[in-house]
C-alpha atoms as an extended CHARMM CRD file, in Angstrom:
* protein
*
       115  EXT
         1         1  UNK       CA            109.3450000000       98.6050000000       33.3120000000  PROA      1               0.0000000000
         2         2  UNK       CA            108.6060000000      101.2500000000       36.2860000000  PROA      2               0.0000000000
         3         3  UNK       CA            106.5770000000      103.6330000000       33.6520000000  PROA      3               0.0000000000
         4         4  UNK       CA            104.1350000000      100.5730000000       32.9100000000  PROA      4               0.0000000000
         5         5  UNK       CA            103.6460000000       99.6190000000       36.3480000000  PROA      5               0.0000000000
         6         6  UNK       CA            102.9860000000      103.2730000000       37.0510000000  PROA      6               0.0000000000
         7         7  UNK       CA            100.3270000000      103.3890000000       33.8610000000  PROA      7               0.0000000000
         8         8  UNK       CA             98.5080000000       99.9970000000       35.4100000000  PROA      8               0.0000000000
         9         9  UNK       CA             98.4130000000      101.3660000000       38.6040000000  PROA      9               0.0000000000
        10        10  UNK       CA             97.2270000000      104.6350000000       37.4780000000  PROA      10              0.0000000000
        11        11  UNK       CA             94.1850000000      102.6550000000       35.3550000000  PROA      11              0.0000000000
        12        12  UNK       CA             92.5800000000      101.8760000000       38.0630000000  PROA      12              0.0000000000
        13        13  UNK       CA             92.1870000000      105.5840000000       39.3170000000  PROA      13              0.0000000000
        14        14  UNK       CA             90.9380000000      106.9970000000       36.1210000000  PROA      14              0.0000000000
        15        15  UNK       CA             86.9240000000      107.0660000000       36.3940000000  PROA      15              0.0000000000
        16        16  UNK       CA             85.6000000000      105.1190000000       33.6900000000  PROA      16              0.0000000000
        17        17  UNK       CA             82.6350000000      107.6420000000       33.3920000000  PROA      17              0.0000000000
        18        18  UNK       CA             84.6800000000      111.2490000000       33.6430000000  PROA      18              0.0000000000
        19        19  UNK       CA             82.3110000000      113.4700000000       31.2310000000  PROA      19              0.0000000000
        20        20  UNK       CA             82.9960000000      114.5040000000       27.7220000000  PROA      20              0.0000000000
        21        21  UNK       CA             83.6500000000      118.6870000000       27.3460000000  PROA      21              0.0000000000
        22        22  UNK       CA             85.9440000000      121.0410000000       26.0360000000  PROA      22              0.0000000000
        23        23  UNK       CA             87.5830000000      123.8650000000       26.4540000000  PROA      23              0.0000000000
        24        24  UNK       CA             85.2820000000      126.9820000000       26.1040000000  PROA      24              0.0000000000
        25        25  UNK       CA             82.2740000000      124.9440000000       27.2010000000  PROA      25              0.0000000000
        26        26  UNK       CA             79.7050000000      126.4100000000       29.7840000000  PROA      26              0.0000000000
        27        27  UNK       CA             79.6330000000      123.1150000000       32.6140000000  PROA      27              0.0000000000
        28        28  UNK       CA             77.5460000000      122.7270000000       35.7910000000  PROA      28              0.0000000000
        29        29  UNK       CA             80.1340000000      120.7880000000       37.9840000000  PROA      29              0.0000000000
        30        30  UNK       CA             78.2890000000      118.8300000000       41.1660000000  PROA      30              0.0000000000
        31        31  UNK       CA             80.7100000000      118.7140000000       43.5370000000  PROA      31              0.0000000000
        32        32  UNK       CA             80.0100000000      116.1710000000       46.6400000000  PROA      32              0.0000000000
        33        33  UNK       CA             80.4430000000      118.8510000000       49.8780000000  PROA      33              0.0000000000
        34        34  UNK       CA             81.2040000000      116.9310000000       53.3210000000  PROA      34              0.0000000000
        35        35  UNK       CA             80.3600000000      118.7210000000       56.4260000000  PROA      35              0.0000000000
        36        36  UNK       CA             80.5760000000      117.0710000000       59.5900000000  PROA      36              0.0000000000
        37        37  UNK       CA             78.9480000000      113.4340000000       59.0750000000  PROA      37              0.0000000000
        38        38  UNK       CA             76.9100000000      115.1950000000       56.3620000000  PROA      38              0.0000000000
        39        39  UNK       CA             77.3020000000      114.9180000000       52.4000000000  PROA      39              0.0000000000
        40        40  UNK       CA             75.7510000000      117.1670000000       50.0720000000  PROA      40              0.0000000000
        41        41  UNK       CA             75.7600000000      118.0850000000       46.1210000000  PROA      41              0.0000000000
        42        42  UNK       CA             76.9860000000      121.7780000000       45.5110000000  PROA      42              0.0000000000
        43        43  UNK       CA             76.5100000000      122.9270000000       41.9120000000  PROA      43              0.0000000000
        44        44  UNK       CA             79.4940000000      125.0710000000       40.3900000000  PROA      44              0.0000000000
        45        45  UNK       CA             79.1910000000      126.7500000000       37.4100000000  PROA      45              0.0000000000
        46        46  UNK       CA             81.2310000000      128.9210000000       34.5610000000  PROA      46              0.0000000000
        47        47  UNK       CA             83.5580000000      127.9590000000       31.5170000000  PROA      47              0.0000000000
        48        48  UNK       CA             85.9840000000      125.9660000000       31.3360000000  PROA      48              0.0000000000
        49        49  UNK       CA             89.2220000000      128.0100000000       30.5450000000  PROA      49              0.0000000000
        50        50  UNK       CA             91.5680000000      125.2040000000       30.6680000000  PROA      50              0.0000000000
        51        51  UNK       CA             92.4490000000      121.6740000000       31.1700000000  PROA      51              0.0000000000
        52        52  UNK       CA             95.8210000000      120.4170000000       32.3400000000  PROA      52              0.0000000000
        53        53  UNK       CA             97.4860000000      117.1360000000       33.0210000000  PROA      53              0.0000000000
        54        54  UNK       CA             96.5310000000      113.8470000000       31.8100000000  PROA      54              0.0000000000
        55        55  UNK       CA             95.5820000000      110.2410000000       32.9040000000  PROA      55              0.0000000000
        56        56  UNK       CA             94.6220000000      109.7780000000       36.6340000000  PROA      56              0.0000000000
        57        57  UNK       CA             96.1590000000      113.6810000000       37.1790000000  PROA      57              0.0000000000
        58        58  UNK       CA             94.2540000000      115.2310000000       34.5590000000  PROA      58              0.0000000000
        59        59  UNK       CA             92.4300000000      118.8470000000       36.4860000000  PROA      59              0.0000000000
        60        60  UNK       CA             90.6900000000      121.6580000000       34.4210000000  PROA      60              0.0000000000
        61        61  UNK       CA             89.8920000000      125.1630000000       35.5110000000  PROA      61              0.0000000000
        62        62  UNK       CA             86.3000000000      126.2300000000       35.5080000000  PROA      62              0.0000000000
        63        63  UNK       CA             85.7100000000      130.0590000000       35.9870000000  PROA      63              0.0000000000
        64        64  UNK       CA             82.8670000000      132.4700000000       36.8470000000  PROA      64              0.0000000000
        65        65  UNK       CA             81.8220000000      136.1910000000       37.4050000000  PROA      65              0.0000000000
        66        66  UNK       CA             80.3070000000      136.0600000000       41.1270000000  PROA      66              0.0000000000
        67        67  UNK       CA             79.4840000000      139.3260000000       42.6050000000  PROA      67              0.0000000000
        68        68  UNK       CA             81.3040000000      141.1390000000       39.6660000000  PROA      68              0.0000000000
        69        69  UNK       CA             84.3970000000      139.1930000000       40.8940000000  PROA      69              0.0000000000
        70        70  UNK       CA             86.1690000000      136.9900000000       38.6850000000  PROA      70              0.0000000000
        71        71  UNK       CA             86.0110000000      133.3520000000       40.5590000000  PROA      71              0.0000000000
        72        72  UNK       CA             88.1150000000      130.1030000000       39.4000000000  PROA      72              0.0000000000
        73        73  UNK       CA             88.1980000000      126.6740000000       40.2880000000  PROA      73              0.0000000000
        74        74  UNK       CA             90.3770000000      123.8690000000       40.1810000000  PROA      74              0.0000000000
        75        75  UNK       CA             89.2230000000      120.4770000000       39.9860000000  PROA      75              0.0000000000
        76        76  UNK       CA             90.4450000000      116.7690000000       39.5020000000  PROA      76              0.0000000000
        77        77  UNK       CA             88.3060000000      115.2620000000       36.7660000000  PROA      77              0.0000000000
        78        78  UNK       CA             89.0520000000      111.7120000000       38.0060000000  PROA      78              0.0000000000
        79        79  UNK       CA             87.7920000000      112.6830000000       41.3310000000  PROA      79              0.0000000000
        80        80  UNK       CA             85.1530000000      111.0450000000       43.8570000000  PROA      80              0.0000000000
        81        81  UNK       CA             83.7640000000      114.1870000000       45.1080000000  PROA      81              0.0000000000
        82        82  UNK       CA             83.0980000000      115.2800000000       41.3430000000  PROA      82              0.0000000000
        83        83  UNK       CA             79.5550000000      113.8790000000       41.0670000000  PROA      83              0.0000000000
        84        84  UNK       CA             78.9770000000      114.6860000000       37.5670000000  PROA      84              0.0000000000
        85        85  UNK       CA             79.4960000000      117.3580000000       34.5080000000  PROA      85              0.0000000000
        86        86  UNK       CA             76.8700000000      119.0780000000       32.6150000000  PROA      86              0.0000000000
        87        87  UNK       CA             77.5420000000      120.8130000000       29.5370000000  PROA      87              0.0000000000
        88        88  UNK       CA             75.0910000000      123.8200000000       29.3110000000  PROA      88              0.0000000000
        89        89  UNK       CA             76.4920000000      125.1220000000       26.2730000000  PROA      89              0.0000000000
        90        90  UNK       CA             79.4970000000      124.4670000000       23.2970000000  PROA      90              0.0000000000
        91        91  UNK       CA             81.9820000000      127.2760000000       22.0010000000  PROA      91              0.0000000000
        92        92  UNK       CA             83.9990000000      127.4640000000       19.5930000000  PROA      92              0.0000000000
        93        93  UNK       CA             87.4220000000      128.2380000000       20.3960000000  PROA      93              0.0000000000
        94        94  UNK       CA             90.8040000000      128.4240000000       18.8030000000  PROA      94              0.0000000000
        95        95  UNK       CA             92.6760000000      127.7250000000       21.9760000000  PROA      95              0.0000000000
        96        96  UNK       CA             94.3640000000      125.4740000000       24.5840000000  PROA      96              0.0000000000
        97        97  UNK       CA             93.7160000000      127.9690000000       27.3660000000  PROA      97              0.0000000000
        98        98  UNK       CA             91.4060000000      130.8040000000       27.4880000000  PROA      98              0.0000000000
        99        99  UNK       CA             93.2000000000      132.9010000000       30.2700000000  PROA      99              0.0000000000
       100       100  UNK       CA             92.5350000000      135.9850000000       27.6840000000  PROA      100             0.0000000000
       101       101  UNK       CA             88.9750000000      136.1420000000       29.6690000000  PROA      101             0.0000000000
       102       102  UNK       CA             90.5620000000      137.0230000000       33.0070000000  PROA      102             0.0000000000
       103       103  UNK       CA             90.7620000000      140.3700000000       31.3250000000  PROA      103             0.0000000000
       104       104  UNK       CA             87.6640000000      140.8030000000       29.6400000000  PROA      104             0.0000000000
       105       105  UNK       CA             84.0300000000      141.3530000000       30.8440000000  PROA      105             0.0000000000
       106       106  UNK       CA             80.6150000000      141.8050000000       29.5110000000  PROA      106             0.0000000000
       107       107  UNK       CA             80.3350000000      141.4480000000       25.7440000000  PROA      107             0.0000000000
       108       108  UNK       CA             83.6050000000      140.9210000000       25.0990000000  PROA      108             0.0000000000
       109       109  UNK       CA             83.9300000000      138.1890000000       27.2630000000  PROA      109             0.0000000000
       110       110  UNK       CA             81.4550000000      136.0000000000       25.3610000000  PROA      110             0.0000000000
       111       111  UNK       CA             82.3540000000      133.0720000000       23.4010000000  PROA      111             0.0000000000
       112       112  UNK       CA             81.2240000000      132.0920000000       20.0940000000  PROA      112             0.0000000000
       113       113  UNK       CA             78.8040000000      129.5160000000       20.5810000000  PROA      113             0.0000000000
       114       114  UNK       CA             78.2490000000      125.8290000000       18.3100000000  PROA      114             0.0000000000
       115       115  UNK       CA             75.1200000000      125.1530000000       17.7910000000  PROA      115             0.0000000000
C-alpha cells in the first residue's frame, strides 16, 4: 500500500522527456544556471561514466579532462535545471560503470566508438 502511493507520487516527478543515452556516451548536458534574477544555459560536456538510481532519483555522472584535470559531475536526470541532453557520440562498452577512466589518459582513455 505505502510503496504504491510512493510510485504514484513519484510519477509525477519523472520528466516525461528525460533523453535517451548510455553509459560510455559523449553528452552535451545544458544545464539552466540562476544568478541573481538571471537564468542562463551552461553547456557541460564529457562521458558519461555512470548512472545510478532509478525512477524520480535516477542521477548519472558525466566526466571531463579540463585543464589536464580530471572534472566530474553529478546530475539528476529528472531535473528542471537539466535543459536538455545531446549525445555527441556512442561507445561501446562492456560495463555498468566506467570509473577505470579516472586512471587513464590520452589514448588509453578512449572508448570504442558505434558507428
Amino acid at each position: 500500500m505505502k510503496k504504491a502511493l510512493l510510485q504514484k507520487i513519484e510519477q509525477t516527478q519523472v520528466n516525461a522527456s528525460a533523453p535517451s543515452f548510455k553509459i560510455g556516451d559523449s553528452v552535451r548536458v545544458h544545464v539552466k544556471i540562476r544568478e541573481g534574477d538571471k537564468e542562463r544555459i551552461q553547456v557541460y560536456g564529457g562521458t558519461v561514466i555512470a548512472r545510478d538510481g532509478g525512477g524520480a532519483n535516477e542521477t548519472f555522472t558525466v566526466r571531463r579532462v579540463s585543464f589536464g584535470e580530471g572534472v566530474e559531475r553529478v546530475f539528476p536526470l529528472h531535473s528542471p535545471y537539466v535543459a536538455k541532453v545531446e549525445v555527441e557520440r556512442s561507445a561501446s562498452v562492456r560495463r555498468a560503470k566506467l570509473y577505470y577512466l579516472r586512471e587513464r589518459t590520452g589514448k588509453s582513455a578512449r572508448l570504442k566508438e558505434v558507428r
